[in-house]
N, C-alpha and C positions, 0 to 999 in steps of 0.2 A: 401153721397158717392161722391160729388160733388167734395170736397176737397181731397179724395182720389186720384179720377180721375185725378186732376193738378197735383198732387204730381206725380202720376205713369208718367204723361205725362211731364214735367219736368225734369223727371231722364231719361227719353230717348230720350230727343233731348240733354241732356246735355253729354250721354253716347256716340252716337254722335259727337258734336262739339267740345269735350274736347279730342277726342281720340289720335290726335295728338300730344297737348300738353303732355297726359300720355306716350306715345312713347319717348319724347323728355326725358321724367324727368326719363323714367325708364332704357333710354340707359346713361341721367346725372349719375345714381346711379354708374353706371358700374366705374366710374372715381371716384365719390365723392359722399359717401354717407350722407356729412355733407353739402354739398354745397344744393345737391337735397333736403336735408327737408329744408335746411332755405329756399329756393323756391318755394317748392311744399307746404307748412303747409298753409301759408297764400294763397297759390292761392287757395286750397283744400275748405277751411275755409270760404271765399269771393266768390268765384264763385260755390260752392255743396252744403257743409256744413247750410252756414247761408240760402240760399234761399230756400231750404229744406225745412227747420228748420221755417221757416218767412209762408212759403206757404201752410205748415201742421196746421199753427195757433197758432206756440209758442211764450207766450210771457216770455221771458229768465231775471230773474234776480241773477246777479251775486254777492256773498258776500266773500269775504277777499283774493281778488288777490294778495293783499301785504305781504300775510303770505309763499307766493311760493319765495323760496329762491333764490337768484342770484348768478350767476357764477357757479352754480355747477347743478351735475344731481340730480336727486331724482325719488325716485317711490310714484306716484299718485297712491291710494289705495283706491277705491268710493264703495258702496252699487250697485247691479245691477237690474233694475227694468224696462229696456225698449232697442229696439233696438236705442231706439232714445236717447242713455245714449253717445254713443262715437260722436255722434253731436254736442251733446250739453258737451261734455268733452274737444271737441276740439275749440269751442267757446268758451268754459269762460278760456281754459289758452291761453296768451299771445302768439303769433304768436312767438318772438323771443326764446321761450324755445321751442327748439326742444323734440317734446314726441311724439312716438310710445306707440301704444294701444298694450295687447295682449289681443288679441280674440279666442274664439272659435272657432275649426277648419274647422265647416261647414261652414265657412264667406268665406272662400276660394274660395265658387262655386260661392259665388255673383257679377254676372257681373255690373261690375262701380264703385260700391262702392270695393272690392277686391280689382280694377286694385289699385286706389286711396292710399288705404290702405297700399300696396305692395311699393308706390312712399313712403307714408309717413312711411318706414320702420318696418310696423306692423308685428307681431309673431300670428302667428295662432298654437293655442295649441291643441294638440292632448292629451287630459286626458286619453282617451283608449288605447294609448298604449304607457307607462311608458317611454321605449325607446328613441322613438322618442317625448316624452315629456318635456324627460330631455336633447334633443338637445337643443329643441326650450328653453328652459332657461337659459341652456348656453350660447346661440348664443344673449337674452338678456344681459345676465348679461357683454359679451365682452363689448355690445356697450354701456351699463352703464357706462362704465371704461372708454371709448372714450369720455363722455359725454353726450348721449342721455338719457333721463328723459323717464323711463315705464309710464306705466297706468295700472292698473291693476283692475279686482274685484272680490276678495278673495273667494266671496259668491261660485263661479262657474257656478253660473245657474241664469235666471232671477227671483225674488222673489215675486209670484203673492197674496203675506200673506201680511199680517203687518208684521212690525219691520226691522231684520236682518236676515239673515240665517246665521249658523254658520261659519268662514270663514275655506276653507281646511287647512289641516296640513300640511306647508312647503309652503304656496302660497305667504312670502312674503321674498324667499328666495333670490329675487335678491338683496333687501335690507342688508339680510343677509348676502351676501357673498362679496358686493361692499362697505357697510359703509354707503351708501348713507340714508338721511332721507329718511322717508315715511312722507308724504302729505296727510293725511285724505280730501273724500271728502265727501260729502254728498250731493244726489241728491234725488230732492220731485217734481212729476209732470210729468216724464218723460212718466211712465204708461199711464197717461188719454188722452196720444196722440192717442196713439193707443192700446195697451195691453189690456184696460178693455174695449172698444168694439171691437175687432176685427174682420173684418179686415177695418172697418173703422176708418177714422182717424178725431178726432176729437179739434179743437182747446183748448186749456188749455195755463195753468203759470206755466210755470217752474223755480226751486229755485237750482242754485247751490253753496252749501256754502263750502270752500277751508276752512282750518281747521290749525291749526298753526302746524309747521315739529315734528316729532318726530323721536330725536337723535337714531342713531343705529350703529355707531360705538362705539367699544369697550365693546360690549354686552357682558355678562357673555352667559354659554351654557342655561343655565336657561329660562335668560332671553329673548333671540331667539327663542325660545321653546313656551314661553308666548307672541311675539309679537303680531300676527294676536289678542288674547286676547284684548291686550292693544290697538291697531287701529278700531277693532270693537267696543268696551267701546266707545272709542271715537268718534266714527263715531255716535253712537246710540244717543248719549250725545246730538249731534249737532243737529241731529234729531229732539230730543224732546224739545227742546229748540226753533226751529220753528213751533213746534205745530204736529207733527207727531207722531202718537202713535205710539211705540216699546212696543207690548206684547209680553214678551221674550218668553213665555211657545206656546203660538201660531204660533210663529217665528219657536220652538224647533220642534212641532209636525209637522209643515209644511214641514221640512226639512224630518224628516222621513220618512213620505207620500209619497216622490219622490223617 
């Protein structure tokens, strides 16, 4: 509990000392919302993010930054296994690729990490109700168009099984409606931070592996239909390939069960 304890006390002197700065970046937004993330990503990153991240006891290995493509946006599309997934999502991409995460809508209530969130232009989805669902994906898919690279994780919920859970129908529709690749990622480690003893936090290795772009412009109706398909295969791939078991049928029943 020891390390829980720094953590908690950490995020509240930082919740704190940072308040200012988040004031400054979230009246910056008001002018320029491409100015505030290339400013706020890396201070986010450097001053919350990594020390967090350092002080929870991760140790962070990062494989194929150079498959995240340049000059354009893209949606990042990861397996979801821990609150410590958009940490460690926003550490291993490059500070200079502006990405917003969409989250969960109850992230909304979390003080410090929300305000943060809100600088780095994050989408909080509301899945319960359709509506206002399908704002918040519009409102990504605008700033896709603008430039800014999503994050997303298809799964919808964090996956306490093995494998994958199946991803929802329509969740990689910003892809779908902007052109932009999707960026498989694959994340191993994130859970033993914290998830599988909770609510202690326990040091582990974490592995986050980037995955090469898959093309999505010019998609037949079909073939749209079948992506999430084609990004889970390949997410699962990348998986297993670092030694991570994907029992699909346990993966299948787990989903169920919830």
């Amino acid at each position: 509990m020891i390390r829980t304890f720094f953590v908690l006390l950490y995020i509240a002197v930082m919740s704190i000392v940072t308040l200012p700065f988040c004031i400054i970046f979230l009246l910056m937004k008001l002018i320029s919302k491409r100015v505030t993330s290339k400013l706020g990503q890396p201070f986010a990153k450097y001053v919350a993010f990594w020390p967090i991240f350092l002080i929870s006891g991760g140790r962070l290995k990062i494989e194929g930054r150079e498959n995240i493509p340049k000059g354009t946006a893209v949606l990042f599309a990861g397996n979801h296994r821990s609150m410590y997934d958009i940490l460690a999502g926003y550490i291993a991409i490059p500070s200079e690729h502006s990405t917003s995460f969409i989250a969960k809508y109850e992230m909304r209530h979390i003080p410090f990490l929300s305000w943060w969130m809100r600088v780095l232009n994050c989408k909080f989805l509301n899945r319960r109700d359709p509506k206002e669902g399908l704002k918040t994906i519009q409102s990504a898919i605008a700033d896709t168009k603008e430039g800014f690279s999503m994050f997303i994780e298809p799964e919808g919920t964090r996956n306490r099984g093995e494998g994958v859970l199946p991803f929802k129908p329509g969740s990689l529709k910003i892809s779908e409606r902007t052109g932009c690749p999707v960026v498989p990622v694959a994340m191993i480690g994130t859970d033993n931070l914290l998830e599988k003893q909770y609510p202690k936090i326990r040091a582990s290795k974490v592995t986050v592996i980037i995955g090469e772009p898959i093309p999505t412009e010019g998609l037949s109706r079909e073939q749209k239909v079948d992506l999430p398909n084609v990004v889970r295969a390949r997410i699962v791939e990348m998986l297993e390939s670092h030694g991570f078991p994907c029992d699909e049928k346990k993966s299948a029943d787990t989903d169920i069960e919830r």
